[in-house]
C-alpha positions as CSV (number, residue, x, y, z in Angstrom):
1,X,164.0,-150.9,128.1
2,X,164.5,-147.3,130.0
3,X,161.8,-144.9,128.0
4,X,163.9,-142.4,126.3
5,X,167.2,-144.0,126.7
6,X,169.9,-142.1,125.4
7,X,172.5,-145.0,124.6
8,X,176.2,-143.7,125.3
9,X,178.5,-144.6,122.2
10,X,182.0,-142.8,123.9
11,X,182.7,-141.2,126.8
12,X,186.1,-139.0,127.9
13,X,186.7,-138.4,131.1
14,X,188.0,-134.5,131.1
15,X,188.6,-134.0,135.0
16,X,188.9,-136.5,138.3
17,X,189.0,-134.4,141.0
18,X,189.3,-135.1,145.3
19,X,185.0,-134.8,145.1
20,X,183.9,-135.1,141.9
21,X,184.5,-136.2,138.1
22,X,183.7,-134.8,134.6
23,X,183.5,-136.9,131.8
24,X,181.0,-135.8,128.9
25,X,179.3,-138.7,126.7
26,X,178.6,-138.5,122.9
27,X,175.3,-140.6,122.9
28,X,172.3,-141.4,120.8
29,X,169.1,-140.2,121.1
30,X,166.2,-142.0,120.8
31,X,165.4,-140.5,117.5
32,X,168.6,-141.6,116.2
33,X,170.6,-138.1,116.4
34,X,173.5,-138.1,118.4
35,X,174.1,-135.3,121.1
36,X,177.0,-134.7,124.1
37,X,175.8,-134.8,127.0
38,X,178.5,-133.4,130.1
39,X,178.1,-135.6,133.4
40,X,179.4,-134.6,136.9
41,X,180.1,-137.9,138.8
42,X,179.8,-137.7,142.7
43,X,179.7,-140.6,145.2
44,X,176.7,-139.4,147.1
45,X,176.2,-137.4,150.2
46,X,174.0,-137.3,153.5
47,X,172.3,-134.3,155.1
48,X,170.9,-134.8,159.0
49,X,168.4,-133.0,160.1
50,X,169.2,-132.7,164.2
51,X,166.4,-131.9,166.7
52,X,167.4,-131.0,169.8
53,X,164.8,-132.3,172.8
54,X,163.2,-128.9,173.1
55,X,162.4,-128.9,169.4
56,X,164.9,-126.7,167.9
57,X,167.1,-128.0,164.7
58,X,171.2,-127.5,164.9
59,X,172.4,-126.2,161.6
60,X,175.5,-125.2,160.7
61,X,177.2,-121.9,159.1
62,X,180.1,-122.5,156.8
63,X,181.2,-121.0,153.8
64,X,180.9,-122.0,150.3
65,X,183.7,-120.7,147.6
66,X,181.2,-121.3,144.5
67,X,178.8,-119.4,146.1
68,X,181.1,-116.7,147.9
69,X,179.1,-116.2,150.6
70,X,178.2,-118.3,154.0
71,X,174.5,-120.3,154.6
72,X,173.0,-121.7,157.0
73,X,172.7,-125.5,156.3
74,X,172.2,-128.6,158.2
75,X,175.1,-130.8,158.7
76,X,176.1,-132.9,155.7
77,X,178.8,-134.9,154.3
78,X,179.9,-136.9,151.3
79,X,180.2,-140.9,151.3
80,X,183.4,-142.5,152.0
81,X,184.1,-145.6,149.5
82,X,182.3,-148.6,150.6
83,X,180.4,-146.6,153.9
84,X,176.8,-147.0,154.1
85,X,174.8,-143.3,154.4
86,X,173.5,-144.1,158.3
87,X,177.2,-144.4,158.9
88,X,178.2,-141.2,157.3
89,X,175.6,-139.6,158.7
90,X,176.4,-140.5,162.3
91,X,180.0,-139.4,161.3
92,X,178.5,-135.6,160.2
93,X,176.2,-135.5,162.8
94,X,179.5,-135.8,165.6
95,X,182.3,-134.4,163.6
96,X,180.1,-131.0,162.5
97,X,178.1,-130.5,165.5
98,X,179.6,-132.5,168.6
99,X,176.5,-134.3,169.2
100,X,175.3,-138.2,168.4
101,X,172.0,-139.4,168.1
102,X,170.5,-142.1,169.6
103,X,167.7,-142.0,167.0
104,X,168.7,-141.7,163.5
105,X,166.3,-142.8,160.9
106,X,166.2,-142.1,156.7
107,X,163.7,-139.7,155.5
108,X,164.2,-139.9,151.9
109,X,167.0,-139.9,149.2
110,X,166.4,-137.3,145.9
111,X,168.8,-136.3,143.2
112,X,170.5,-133.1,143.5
113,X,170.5,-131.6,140.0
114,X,169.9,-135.1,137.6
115,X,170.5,-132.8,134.4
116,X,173.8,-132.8,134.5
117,X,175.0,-134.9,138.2
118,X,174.3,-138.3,139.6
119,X,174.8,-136.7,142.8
120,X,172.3,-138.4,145.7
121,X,171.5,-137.1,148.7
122,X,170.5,-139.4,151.6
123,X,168.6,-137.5,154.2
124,X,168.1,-138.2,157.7
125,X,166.3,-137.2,160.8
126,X,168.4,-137.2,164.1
127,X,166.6,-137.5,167.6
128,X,167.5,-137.8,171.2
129,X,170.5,-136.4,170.6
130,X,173.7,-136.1,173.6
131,X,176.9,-133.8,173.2
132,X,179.9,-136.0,173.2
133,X,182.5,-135.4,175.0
134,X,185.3,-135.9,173.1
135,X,183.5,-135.6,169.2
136,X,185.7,-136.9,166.2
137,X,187.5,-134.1,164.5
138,X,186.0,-132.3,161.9
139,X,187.5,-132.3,157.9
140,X,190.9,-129.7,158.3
141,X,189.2,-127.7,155.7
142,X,186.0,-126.8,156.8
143,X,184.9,-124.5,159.7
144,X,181.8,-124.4,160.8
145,X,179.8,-122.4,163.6
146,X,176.5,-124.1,165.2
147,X,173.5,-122.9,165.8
148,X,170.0,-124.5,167.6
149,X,167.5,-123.0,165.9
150,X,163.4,-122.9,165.9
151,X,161.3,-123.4,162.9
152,X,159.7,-120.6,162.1
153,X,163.0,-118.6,162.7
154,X,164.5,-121.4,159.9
155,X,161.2,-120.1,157.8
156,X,162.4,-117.0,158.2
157,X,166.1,-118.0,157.2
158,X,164.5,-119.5,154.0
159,X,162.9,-116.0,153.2
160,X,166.0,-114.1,153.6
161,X,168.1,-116.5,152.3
162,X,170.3,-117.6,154.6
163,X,169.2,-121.1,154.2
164,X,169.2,-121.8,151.0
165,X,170.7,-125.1,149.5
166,X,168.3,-127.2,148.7
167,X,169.1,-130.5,150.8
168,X,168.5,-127.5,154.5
169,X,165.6,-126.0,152.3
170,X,164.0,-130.2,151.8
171,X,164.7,-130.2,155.4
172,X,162.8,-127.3,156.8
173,X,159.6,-127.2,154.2
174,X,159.4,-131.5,155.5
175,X,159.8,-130.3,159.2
176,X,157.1,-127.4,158.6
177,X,154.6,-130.0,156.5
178,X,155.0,-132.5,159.7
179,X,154.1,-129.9,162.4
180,X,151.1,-128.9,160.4
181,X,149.7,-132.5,159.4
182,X,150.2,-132.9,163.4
183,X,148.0,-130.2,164.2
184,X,145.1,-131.4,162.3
């Protein structure tokens, strides 16, 4: 038994969209009272965290409606049905930056906002990377500028707010924690 399980007695989907679904669930709570809760349904995403040889990180600048503005971010990208995230991420990586890596390894996964999304993130580091000559073509609906980028100037970002989703801010705060444990 799940502790706290909220047991779902209906559910109606409201909206099934390109990206993502709404459906909201009348359930029961463990107290016995019943509550709605509304659910956003996504199929999962990647982010890459690319570092260039001399130690820089390639992020890049797009703009997002919901936020009406542009960030900083490093390159992501949702899951196609039945694709497994090291193959989406090596996808990203070449369609949003030109490059490939021949290193690409899984950091960690973590839930974007579990409240009210099942959305998961699958986060990867990218080494020994090489432009490609010919990259696969990026989504027709996103444009995005690149950028190489050091870490304390990405600390900086994060202060200003440039960079500030959280999958880019997970990213840099990791890359920061790994070049002080380093040091010591």
């Amino acid at each position: 038994m799940k502790k706290f399980e909220e047991k779902t007695i209906q559910s109606k989907e409201i909206f099934n969209g390109k990206i993502i679904q709404l459906k909201v669930d009348d359930v029961e709570l463990p107290n016995g009272k019943l509550a709605k809760r509304e659910i956003v349904k996504h199929p999962g995403a990647v982010g890459i965290v690319p570092i260039t040889k001399d130690g820089k990180i390639l992020m890049v600048e797009q703009y997002r409606k919901p936020l009406e503005r542009s960030l900083l971010e490093i390159p992501a990208g949702k899951l196609e049905p039945g694709e497994e995230p090291k193959t989406t991420a090596e996808r990203e990586l070449e369609e949003e930056t030109g490059y490939r890596a021949k290193q690409m390894n899984e950091l960690t996964s973590f839930y974007t906002a579990p409240g009210f999304s099942d959305e998961i993130i699958h986060l990867f580091i990218a080494t020994d990377l090489e432009k490609v000559e010919h990259p696969l073509p990026g989504d027709e609906d996103e444009f995005v500028d690149l950028y190489e980028i050091e870490l304390e100037t990405a600390i900086r970002f994060m202060e200003e707010k440039r960079i500030y989703d959280a999958k880019s801010v997970y990213a840099v705060l990791y890359l920061q924690l790994k070049k002080v444990l380093e040091t010591k």
